[in-house]
Biopython code that builds the backbone (N, CA, C, O; Angstrom):
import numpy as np
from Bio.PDB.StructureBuilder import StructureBuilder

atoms = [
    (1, "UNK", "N", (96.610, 98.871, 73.751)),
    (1, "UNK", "CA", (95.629, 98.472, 74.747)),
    (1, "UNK", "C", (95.494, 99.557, 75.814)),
    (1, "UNK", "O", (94.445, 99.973, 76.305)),
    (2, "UNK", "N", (96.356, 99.821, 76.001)),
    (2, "UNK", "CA", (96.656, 101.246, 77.309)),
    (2, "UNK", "C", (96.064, 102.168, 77.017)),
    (2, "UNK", "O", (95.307, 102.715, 77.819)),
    (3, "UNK", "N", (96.355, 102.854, 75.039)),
    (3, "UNK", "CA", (95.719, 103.943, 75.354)),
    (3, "UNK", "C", (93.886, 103.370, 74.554)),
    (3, "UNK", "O", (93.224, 104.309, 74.111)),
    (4, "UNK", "N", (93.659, 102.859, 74.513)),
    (4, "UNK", "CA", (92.497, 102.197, 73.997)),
    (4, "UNK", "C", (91.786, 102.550, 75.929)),
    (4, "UNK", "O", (90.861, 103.318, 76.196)),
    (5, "UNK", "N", (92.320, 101.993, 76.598)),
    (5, "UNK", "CA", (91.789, 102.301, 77.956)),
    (5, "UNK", "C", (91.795, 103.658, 78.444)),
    (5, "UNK", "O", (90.809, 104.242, 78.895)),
    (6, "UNK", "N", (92.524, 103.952, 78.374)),
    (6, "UNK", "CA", (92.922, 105.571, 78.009)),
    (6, "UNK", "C", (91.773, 106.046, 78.203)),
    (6, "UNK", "O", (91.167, 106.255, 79.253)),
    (7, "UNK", "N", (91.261, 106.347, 76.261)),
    (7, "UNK", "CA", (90.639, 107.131, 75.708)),
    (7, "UNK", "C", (89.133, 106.728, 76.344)),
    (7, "UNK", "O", (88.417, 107.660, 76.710)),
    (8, "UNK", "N", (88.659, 105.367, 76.474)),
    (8, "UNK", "CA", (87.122, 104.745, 76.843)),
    (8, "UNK", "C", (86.854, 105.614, 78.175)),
    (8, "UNK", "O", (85.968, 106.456, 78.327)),
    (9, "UNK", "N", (87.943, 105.163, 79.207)),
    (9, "UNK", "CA", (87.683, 106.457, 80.140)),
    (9, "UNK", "C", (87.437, 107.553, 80.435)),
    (9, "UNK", "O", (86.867, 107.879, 81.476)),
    (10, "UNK", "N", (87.945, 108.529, 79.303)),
    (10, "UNK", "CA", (88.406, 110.151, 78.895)),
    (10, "UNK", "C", (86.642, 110.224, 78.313)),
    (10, "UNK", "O", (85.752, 111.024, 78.603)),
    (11, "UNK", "N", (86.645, 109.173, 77.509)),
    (11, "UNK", "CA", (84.643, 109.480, 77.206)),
    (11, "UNK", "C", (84.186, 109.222, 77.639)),
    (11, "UNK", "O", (83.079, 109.723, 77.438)),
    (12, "UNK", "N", (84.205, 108.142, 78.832)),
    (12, "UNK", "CA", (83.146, 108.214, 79.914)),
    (12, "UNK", "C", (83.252, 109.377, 80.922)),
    (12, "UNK", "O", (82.142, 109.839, 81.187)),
    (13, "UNK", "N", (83.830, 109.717, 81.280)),
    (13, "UNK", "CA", (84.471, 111.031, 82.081)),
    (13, "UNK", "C", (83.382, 112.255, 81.568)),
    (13, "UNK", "O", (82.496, 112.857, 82.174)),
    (14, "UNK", "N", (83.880, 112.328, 80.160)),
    (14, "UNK", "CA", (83.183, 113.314, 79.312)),
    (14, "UNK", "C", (81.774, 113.025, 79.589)),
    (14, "UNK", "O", (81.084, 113.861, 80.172)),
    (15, "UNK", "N", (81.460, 112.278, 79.337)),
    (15, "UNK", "CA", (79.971, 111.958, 79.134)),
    (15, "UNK", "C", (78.687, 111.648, 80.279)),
    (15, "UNK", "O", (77.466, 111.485, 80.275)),
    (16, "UNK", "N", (79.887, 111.687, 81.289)),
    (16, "UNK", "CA", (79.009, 111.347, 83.205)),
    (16, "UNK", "C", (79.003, 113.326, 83.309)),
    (16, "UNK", "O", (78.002, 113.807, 83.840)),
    (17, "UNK", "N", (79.556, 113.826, 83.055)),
    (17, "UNK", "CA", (80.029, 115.160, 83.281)),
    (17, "UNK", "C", (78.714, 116.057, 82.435)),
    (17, "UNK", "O", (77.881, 116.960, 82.514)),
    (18, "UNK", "N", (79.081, 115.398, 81.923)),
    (18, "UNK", "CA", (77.800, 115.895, 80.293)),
    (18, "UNK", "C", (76.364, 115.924, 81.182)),
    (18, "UNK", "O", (75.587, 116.874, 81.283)),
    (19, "UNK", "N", (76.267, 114.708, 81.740)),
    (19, "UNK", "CA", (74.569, 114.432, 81.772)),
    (19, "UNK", "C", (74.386, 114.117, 83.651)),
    (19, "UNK", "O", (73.688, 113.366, 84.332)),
    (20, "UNK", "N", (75.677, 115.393, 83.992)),
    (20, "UNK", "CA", (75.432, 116.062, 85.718)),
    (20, "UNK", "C", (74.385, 116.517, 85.826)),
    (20, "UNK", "O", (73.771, 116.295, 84.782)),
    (21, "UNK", "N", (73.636, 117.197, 86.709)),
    (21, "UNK", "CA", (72.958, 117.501, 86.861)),
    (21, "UNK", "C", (73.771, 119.032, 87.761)),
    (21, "UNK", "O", (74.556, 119.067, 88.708)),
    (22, "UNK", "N", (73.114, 120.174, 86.906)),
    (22, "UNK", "CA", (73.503, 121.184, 87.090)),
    (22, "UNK", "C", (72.820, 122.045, 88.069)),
    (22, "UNK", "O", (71.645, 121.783, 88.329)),
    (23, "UNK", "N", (73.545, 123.291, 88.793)),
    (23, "UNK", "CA", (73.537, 123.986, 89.741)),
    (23, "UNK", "C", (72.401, 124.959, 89.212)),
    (23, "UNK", "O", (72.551, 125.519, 88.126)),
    (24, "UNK", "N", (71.225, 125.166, 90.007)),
    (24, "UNK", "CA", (70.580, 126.128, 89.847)),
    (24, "UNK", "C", (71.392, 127.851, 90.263)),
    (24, "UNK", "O", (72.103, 128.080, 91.242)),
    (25, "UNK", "N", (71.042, 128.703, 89.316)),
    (25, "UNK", "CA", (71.523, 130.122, 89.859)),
    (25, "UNK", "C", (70.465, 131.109, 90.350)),
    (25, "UNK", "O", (69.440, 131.583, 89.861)),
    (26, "UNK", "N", (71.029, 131.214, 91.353)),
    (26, "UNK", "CA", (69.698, 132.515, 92.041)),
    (26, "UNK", "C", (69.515, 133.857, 91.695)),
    (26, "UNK", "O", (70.583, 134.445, 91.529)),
    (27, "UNK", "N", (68.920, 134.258, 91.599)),
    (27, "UNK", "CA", (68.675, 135.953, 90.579)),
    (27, "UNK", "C", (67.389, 136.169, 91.387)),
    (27, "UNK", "O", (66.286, 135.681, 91.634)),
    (28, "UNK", "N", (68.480, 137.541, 91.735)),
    (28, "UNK", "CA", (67.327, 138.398, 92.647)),
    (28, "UNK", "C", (66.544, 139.693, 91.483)),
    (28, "UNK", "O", (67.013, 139.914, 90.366)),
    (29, "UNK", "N", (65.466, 140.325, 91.975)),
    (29, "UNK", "CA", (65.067, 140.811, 91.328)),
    (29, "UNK", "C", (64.969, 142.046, 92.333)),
    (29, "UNK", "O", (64.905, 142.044, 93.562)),
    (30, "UNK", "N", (64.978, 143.438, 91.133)),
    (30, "UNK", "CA", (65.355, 144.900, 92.432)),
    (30, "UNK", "C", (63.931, 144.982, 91.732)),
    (30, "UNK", "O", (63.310, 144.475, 90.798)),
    (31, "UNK", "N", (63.791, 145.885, 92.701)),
    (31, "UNK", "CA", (62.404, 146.563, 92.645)),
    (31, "UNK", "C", (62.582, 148.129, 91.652)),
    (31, "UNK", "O", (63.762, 148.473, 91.723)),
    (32, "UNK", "N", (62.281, 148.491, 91.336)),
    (32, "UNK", "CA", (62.100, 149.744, 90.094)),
    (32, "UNK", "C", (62.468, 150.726, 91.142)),
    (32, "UNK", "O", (62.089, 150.880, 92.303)),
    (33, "UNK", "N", (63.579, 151.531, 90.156)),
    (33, "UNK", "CA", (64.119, 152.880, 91.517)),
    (33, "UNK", "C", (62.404, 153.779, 91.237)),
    (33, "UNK", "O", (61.696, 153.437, 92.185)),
    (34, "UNK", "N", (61.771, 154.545, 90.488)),
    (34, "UNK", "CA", (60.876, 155.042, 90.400)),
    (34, "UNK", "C", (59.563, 154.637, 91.066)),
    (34, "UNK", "O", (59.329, 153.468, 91.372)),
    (35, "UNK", "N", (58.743, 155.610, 91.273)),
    (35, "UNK", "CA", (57.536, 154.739, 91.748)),
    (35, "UNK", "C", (56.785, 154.998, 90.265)),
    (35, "UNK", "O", (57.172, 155.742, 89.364)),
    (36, "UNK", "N", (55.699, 154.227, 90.296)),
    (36, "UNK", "CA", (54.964, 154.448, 89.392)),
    (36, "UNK", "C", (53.447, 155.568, 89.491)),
    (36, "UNK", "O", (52.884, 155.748, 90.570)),
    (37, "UNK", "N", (52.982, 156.202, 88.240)),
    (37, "UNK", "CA", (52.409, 157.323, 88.385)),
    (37, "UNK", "C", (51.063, 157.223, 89.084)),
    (37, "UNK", "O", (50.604, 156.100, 88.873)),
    (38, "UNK", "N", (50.336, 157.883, 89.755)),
    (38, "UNK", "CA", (49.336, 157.485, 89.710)),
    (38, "UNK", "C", (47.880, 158.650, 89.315)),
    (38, "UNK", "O", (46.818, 158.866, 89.899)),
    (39, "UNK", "N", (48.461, 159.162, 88.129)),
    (39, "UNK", "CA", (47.329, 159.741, 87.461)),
    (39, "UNK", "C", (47.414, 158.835, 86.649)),
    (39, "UNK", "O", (48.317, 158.116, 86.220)),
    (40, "UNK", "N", (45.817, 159.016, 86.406)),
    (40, "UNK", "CA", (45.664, 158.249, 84.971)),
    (40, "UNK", "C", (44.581, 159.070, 83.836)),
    (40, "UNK", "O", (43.520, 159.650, 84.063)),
    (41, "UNK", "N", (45.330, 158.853, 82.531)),
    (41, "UNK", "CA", (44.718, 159.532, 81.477)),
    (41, "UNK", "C", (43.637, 158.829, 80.519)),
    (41, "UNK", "O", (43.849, 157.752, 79.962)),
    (42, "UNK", "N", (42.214, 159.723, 80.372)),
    (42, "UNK", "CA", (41.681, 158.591, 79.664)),
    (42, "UNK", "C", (41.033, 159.418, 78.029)),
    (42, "UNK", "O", (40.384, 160.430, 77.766)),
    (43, "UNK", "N", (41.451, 158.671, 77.509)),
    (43, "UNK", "CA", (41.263, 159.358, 76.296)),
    (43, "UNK", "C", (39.982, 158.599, 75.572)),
    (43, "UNK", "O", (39.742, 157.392, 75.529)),
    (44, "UNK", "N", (39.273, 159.666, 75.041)),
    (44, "UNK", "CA", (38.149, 159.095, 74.523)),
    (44, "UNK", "C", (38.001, 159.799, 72.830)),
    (44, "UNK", "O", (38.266, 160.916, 72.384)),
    (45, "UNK", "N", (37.506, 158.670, 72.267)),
    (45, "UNK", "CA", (37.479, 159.064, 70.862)),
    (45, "UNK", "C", (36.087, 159.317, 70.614)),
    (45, "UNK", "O", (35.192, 158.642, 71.123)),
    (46, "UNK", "N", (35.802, 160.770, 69.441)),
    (46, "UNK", "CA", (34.254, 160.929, 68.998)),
    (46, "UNK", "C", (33.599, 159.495, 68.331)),
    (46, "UNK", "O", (33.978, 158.493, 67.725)),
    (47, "UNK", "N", (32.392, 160.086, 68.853)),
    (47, "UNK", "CA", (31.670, 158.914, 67.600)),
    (47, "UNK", "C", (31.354, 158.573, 66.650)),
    (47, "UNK", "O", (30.351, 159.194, 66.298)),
    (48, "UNK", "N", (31.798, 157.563, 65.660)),
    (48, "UNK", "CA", (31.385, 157.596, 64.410)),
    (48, "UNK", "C", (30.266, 157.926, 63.553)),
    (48, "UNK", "O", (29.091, 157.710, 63.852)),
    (49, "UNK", "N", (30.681, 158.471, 62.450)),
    (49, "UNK", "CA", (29.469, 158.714, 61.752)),
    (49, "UNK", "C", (28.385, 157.554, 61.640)),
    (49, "UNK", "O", (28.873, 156.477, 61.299)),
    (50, "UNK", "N", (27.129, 157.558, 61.840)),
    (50, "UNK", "CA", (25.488, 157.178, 62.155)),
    (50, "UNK", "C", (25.518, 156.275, 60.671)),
    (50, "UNK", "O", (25.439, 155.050, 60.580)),
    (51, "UNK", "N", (25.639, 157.147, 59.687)),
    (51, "UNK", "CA", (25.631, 156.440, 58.300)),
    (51, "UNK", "C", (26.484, 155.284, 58.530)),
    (51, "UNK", "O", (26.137, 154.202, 59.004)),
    (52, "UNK", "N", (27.843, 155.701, 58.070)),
    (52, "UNK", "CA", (28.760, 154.596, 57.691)),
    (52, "UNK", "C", (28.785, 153.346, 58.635)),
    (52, "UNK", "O", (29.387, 152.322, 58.312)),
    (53, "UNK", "N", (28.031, 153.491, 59.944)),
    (53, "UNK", "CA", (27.841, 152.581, 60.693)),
    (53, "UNK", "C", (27.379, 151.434, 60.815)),
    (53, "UNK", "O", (27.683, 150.304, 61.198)),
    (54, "UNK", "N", (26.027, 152.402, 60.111)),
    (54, "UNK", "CA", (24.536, 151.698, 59.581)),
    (54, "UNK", "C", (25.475, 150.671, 58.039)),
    (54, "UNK", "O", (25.746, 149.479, 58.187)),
    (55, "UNK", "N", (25.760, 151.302, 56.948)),
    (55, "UNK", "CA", (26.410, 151.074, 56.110)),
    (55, "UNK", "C", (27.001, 149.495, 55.928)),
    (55, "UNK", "O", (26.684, 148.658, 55.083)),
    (56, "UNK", "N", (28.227, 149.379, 57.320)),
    (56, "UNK", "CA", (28.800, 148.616, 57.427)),
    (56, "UNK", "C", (28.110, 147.426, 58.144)),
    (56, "UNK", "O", (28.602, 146.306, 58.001)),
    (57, "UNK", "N", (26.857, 147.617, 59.005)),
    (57, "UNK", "CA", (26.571, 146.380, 59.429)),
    (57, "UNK", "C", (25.692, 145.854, 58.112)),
    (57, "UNK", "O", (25.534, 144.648, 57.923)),
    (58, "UNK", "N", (25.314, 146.537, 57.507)),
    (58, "UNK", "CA", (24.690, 146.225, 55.918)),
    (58, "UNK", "C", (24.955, 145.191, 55.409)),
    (58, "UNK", "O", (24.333, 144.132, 55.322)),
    (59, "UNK", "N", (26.334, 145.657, 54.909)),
    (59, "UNK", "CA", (27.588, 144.798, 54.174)),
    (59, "UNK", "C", (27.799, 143.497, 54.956)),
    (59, "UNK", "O", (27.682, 142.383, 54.445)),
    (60, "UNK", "N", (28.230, 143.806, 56.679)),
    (60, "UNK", "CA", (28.605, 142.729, 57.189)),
    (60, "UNK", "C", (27.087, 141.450, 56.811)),
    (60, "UNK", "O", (27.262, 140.374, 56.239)),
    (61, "UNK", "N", (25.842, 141.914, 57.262)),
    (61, "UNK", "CA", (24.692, 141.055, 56.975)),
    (61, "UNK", "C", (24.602, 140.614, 55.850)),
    (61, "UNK", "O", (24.452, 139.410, 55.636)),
    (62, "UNK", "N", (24.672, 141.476, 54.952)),
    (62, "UNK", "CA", (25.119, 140.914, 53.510)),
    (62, "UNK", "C", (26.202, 139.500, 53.122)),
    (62, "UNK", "O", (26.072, 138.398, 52.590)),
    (63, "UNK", "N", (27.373, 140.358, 53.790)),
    (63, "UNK", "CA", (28.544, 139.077, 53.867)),
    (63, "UNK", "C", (27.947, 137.521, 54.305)),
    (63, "UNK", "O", (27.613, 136.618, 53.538)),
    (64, "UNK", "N", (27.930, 137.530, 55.883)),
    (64, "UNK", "CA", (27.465, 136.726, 56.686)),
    (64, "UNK", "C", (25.493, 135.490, 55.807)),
    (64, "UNK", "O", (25.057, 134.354, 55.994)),
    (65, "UNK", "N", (25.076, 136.631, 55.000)),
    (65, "UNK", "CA", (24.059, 135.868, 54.160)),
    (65, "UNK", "C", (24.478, 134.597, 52.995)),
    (65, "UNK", "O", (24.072, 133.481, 52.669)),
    (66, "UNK", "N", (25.725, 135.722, 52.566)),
    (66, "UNK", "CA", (26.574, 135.280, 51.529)),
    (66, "UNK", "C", (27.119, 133.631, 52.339)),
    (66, "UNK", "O", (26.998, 132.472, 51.939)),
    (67, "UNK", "N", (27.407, 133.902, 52.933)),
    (67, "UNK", "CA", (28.674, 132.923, 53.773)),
    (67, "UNK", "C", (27.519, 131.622, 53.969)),
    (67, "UNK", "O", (27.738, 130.527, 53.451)),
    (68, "UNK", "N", (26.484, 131.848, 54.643)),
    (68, "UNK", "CA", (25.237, 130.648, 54.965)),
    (68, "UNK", "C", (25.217, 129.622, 53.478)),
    (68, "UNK", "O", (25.408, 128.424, 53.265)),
    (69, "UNK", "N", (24.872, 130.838, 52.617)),
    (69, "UNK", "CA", (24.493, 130.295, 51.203)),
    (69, "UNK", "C", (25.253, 129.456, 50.998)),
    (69, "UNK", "O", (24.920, 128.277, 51.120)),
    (70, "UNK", "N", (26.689, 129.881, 50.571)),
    (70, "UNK", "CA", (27.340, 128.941, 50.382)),
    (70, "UNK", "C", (28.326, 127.666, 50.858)),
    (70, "UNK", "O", (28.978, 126.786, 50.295)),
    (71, "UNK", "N", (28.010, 128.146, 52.393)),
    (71, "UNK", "CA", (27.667, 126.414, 53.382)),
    (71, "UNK", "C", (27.383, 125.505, 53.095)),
    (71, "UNK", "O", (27.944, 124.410, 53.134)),
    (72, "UNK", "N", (25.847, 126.036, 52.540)),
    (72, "UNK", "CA", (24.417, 125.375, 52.456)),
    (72, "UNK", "C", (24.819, 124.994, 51.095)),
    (72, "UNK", "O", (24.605, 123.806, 50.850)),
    (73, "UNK", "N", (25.300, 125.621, 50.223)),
    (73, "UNK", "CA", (25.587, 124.987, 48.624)),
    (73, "UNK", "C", (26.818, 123.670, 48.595)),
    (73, "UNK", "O", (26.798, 122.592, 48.002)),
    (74, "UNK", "N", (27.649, 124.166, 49.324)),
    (74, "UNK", "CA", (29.050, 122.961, 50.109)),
    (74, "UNK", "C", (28.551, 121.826, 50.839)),
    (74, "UNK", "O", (29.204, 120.791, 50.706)),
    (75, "UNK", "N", (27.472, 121.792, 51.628)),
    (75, "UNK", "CA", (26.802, 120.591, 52.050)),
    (75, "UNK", "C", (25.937, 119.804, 51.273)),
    (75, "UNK", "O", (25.818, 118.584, 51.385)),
    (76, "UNK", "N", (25.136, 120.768, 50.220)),
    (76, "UNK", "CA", (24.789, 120.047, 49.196)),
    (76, "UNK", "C", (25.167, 119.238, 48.299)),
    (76, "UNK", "O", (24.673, 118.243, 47.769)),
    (77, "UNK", "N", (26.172, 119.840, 48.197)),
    (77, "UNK", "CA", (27.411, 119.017, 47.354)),
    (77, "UNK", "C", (28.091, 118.396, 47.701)),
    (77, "UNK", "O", (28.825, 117.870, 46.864)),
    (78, "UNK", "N", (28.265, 118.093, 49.009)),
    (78, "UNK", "CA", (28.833, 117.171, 49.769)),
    (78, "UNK", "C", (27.766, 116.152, 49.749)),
    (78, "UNK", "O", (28.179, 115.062, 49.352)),
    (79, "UNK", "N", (26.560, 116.183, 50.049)),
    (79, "UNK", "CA", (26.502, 115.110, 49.994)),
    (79, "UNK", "C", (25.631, 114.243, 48.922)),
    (79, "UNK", "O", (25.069, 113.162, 49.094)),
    (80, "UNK", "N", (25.693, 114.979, 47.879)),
    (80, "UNK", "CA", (25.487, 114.705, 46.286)),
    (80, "UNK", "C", (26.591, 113.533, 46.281)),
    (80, "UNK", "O", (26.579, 112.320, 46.070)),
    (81, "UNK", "N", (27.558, 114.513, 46.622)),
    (81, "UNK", "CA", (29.447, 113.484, 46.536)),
    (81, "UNK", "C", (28.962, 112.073, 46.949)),
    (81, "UNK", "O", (28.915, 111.078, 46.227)),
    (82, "UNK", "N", (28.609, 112.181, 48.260)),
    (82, "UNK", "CA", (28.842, 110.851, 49.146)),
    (82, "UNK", "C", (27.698, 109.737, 48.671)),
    (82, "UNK", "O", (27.752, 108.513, 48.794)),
    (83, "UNK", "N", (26.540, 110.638, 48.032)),
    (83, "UNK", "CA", (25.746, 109.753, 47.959)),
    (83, "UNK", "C", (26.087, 108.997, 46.606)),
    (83, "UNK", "O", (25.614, 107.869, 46.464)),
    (84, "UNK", "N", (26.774, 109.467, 45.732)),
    (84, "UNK", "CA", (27.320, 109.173, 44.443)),
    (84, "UNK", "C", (28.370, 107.609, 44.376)),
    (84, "UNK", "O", (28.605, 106.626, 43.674)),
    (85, "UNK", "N", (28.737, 108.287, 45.683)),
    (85, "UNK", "CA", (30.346, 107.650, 45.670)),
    (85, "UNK", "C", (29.491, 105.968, 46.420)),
    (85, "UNK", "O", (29.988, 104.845, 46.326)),
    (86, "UNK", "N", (28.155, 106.312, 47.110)),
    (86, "UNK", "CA", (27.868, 104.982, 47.607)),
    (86, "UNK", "C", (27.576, 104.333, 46.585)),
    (86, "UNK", "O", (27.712, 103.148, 46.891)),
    (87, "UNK", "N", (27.205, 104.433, 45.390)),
    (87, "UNK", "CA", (26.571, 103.758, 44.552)),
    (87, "UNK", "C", (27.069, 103.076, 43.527)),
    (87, "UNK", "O", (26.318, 102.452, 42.778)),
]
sb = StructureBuilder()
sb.init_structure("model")
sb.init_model(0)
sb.init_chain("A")
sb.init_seg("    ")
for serial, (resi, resn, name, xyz) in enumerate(atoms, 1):
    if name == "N":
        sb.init_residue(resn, " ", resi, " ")
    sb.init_atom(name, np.array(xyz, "f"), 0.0, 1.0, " ", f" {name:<3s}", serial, name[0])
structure = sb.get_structure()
């Protein structure tokens, strides 16, 4: 019985301890020994070739045509589906 009392205590102990509410820690923050630069570099890249430019919005319009179509073919068929499935 004793140590039955014992031990119930020893885990409540444990377990008030457990679910304390803990100490915040303060942390300072240093400031950077350096200063920071103040040039600044700006780099610029040539311009792409005129063609391959042209080229690629081609393709992309192409793509993007592609992509409508088959929306438009997925909604069709969607609702082929639904109208099927009412019947």
């Amino acid at each position: 019985m004793r140590t039955a009392l014992l031990m119930v205590t020893l885990v409540a102990a444990v377990s008030f301890a457990a679910c304390s509410k803990k100490e915040e820690s303060t942390t300072t923050i240093t400031p950077p020994a350096t200063t920071p630069s103040t040039s600044t570099t700006v780099v610029t890249t040539p311009p792409a070739d005129s063609g391959a430019a042209a080229s690629a919005a081609m393709s992309a319009g192409t793509a993007a045509t592609a992509a409508a179509d088959a929306a438009s073919s997925a909604n069709t068929a969607a609702t082929a589906a639904a109208t099927a499935a009412s019947k």
